[in-house]
C-alpha positions in Angstrom: 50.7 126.8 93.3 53.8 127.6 94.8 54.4 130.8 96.0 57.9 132.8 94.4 61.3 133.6 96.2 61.2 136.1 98.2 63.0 139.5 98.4 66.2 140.0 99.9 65.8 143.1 102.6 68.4 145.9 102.6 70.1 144.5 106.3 70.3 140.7 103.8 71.8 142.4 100.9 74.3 144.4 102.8 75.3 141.1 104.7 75.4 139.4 101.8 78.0 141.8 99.7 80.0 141.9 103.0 80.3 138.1 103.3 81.2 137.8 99.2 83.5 140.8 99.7 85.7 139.2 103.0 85.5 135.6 101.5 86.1 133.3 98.4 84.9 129.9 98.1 87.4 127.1 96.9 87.3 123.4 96.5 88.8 121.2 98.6 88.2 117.4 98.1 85.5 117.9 95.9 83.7 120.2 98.5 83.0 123.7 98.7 85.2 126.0 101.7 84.8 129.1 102.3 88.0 131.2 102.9 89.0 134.7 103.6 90.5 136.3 100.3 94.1 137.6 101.0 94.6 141.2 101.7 95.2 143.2 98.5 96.5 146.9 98.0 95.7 148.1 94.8 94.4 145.6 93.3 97.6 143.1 94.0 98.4 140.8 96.8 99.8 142.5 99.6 103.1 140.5 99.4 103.4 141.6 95.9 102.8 144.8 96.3 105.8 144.9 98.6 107.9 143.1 96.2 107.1 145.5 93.3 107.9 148.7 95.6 110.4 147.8 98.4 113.5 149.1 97.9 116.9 146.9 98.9 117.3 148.3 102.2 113.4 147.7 103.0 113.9 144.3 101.9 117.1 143.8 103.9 116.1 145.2 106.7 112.8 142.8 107.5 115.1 140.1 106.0 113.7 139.0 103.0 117.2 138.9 101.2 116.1 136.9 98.6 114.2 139.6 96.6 117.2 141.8 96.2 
């Protein structure tokens, strides 16, 4: 008979959140990549979290001119 999967150990499962926290798998040519998620700040992309909260002279000043 064959013998059932083993356990994970706690140093596995810790690796294991870490690695599905930092990356997201996507398809690319009909194969699987893994690739780091993009850096969120509550809960939203980090560019649109600027968007949603810069003000005009934030956005002016690093040059992004076409968000005001």
């Amino acid at each position: 008979m064959a013998n059932g999967k083993r356990k994970l150990t706690a140093a596995e499962k810790r690796a294991r959140k870490r690695r599905r926290e930092e990356f997201m798998t996507t398809f690319v040519n009909g194969k699987a990549k893994r690739v780091r998620r993009p850096p969120m700040v509550e809960g939203l992309p980090a560019e649109e979290f600027v968007r949603r909260n810069a003000n005009d002279i934030w956005h002016h000043e690093n040059g992004m001119w076409e968000f005001i």
